[in-house]
C-alpha positions in Angstrom: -17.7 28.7 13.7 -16.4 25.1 14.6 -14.1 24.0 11.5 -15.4 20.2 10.4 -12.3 17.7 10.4 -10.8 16.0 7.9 -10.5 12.2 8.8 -6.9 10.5 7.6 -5.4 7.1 7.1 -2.0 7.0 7.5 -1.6 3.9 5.4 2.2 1.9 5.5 2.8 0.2 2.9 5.1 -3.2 2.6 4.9 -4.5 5.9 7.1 -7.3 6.3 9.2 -6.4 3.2 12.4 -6.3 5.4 12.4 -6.6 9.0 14.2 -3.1 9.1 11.2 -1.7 7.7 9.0 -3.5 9.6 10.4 -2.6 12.5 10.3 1.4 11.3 6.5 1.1 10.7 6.0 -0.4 14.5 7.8 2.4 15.6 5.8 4.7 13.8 2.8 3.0 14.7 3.8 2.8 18.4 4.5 6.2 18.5 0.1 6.7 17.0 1.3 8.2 13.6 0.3 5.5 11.5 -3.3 3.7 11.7 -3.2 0.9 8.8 -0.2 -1.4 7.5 -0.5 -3.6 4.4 1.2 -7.0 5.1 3.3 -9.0 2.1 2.4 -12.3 2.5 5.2 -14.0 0.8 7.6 -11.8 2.7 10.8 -13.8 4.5 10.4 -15.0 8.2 6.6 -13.6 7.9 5.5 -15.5 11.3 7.9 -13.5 13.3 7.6 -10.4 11.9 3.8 -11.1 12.2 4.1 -12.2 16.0 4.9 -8.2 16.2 1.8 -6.9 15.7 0.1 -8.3 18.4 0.0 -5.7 20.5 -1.2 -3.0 18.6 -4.5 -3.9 18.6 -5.8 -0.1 16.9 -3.6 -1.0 14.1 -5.5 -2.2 11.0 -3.8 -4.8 9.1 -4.6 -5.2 5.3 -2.8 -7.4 2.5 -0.6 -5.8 0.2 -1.1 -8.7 -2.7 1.9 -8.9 -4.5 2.8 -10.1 -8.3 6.1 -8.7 -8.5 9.0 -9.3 -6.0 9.7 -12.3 -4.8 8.3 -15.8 -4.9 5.0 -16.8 -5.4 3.0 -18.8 -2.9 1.7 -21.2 -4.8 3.0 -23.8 -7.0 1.0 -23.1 -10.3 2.4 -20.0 -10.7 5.9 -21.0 -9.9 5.7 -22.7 -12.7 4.3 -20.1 -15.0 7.4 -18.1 -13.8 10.5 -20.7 -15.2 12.1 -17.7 -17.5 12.8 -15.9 -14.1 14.1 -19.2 -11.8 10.5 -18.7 -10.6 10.3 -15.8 -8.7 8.0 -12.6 -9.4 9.8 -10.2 -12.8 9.3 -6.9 -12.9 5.6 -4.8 -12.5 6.3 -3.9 -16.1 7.1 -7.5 -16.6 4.7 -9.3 -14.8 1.8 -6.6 -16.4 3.0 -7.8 -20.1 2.6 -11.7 -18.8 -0.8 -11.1 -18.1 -2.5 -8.5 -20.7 -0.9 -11.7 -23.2 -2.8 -14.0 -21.0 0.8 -16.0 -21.0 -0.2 -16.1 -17.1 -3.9 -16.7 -16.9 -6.1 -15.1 -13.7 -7.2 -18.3 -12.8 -3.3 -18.9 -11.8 -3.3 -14.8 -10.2 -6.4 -15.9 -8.1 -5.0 -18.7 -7.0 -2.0 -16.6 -6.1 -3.6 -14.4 -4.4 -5.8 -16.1 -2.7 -2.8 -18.4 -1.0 -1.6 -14.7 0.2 -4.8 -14.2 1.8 -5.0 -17.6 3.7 -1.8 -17.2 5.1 -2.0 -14.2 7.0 -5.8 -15.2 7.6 -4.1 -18.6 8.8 -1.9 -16.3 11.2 -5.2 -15.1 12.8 -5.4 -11.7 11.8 -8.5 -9.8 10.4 -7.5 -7.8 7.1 -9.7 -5.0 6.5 -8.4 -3.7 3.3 -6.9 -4.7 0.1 -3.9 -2.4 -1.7 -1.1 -4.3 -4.0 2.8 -3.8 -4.0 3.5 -1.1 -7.1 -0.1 -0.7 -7.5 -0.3 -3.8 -9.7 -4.3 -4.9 -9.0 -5.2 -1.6 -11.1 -4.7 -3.1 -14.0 -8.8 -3.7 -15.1 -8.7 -7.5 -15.3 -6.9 -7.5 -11.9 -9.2 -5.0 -10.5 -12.1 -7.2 -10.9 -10.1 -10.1 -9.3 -9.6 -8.1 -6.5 -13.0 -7.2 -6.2 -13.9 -11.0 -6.0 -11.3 -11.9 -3.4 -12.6 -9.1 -1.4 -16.6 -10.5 -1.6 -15.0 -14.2 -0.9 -13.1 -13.7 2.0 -15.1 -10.5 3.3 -12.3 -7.8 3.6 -14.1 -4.7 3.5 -12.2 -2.0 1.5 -10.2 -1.7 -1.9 -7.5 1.0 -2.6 -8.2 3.0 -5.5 -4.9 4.4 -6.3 -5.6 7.6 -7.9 -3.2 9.6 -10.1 -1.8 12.8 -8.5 -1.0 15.8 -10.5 1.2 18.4 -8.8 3.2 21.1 -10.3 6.3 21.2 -11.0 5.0 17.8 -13.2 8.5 16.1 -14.1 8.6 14.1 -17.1 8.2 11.2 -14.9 5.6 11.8 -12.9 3.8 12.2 -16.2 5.0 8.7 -17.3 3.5 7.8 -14.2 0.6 9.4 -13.9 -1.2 9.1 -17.8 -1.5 5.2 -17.2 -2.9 5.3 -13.5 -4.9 8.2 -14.7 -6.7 6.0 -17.1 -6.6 3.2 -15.1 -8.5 4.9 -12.3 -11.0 6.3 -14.5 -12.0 2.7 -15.8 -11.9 1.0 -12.0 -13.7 4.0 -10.5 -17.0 3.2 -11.8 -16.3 -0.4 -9.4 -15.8 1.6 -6.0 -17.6 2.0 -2.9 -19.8 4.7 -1.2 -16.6 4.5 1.4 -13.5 4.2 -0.4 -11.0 6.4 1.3 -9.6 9.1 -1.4 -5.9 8.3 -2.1 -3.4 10.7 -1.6 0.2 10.4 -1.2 1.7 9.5 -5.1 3.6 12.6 -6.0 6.0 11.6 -3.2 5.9 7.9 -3.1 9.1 6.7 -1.5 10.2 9.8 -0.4 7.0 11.7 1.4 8.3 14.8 3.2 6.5 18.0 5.1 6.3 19.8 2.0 4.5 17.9 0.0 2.0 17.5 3.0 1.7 20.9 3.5 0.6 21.8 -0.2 -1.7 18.6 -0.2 -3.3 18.7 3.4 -4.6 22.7 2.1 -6.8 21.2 -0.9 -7.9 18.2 1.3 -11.8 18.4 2.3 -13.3 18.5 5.8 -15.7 15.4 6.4 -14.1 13.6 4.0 -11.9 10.1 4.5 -8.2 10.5 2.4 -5.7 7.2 2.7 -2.5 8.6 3.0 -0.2 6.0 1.3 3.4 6.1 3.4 6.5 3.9 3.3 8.6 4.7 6.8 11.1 2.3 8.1 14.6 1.4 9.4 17.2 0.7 7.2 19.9 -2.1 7.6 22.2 -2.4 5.0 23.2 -5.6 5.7 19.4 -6.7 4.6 19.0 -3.9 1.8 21.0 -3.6 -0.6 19.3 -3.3 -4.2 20.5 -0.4 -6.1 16.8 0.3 -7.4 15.1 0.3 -4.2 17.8 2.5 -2.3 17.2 4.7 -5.0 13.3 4.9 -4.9 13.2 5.0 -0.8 13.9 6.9 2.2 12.2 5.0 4.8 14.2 6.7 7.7 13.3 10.4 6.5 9.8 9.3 6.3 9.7 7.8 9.6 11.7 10.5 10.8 9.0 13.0 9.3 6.1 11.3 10.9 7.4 11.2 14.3 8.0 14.8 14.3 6.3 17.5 16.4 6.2 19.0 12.7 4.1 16.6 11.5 1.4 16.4 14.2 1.6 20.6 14.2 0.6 20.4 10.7 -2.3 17.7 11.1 -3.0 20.2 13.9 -3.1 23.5 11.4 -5.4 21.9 9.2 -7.8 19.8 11.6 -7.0 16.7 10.3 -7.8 13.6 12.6 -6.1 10.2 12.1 -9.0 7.4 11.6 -8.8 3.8 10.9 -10.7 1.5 8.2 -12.7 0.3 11.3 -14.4 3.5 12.0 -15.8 3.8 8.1 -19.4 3.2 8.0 
């Protein structure tokens, strides 16, 4: 009896973030392990790391709307940001300035929809919306992303979904109780095709495995958005003590582009899909 496959996005995130890790995700992407990268807007030297993805016209580019590194796009917000010299605090930070409505959403969708018009004004066709550290699953934001989808017609929202995996470690449970209640109330907003999210447990640090033990409960027919962060690493551009500790974009690429990899995708019949082929 034919086995039914399981579709896959292999999603990048933070495209743009540093052109060492942009430069990993082409790679990857050259090499047809990932299908989908999400693009940050207000990243440094955007145009030329932009001018990249030209030629991989399979690759689906997204924005990865971002409240919390950085500086903003647009000036409103600057100003609402003067305690931090006006660039983007902390998701924890940022969070507190809007649940307080010290930062209003009119100012967020203003935001956010200057990220959108620049990579639209770079010519490319986003069809999907996800957010650096998951920040547009906070309710009030969820609903704003909802509206900038409908505005500038981009097809598909992430629904980050919390992942519980044994051994749970005290902080993937600090982790996972808040996403865990956030999904539950953004859920009911979701559409008929919104790829299942997998890839949490392991954010930053994705490895064979934690595929292996997630590909065996994935189910066949079914779409699942792999969420991935692979990359080069340049020390000379890198060099925050917090993100060197959260990351290993060169073990990830290196996993990807593995015989290892495609032998498991093999093992389990999963086939790599893009947005564009959800109906």
């Amino acid at each position: 009896m034919t086995r039914l496959p399981i579709n896959l996005i292999v999603n990048a995130d933070d495209y743009g973030y540093y052109s060492c890790v942009s430069r990993g995700i082409l790679q990857a992407v050259t090499n047809g392990r990932v299908t989908a990268t999400g693009i940050l807007a207000n990243a440094p030297g955007l145009e030329e790391q932009v001018s990249r993805l030209i030629s991989h016209e399979r690759l689906d580019l997204g924005i990865h709307l971002n409240l919390t590194s950085r500086h903003p796009l647009n000036a409103k917000m600057a100003e609402r940001l003067g305690k931090w010299n006006g660039q983007f605090p902390s998701a924890y930070g940022m969070a507190r300035e809007i649940v307080s409505r010290r930062i209003g959403l009119d100012t967020v969708f203003m935001e956010w929809s200057a990220q959108v018009e620049t990579l639209l004004g770079l010519g490319l066709k986003l069809r999907f919306i996800n957010s650096h550290e998951h920040i547009h699953m906070l309710p009030q934001l969820f609903k704003l992303t909802m509206e900038l989808a409908e505005e500038y017609q981009i097809p598909h929202i992430r629904l980050t979904r919390a992942e519980w995996m044994m051994p749970i470690s005290l902080a993937s449970l600090l982790r996972n109780a808040p996403l865990q209640m956030l999904e539950w109330i953004n859920a009911r907003h979701q559409s008929a095709h919104t790829p299942l999210f997998i890839g949490l447990n392991r954010s930053g640090k994705l490895d064979l495995r934690y595929l292996k033990q997630r590909f065996s409960t994935l189910k066949p027919v079914l779409t699942y958005e792999l969420m991935c962060h692979p990359g080069q690493f340049n020390p000379a551009e890198i060099t925050d003590p917090k993100l060197l500790a959260y990351h290993a974009w060169e073990s990830e690429l290196a996993m990807l582009n593995s015989n290892e990899f495609m032998i498991l995708l093999n093992e389990y019949n999963i086939r790599l899909v893009n947005y564009r082929d959800l109906t």
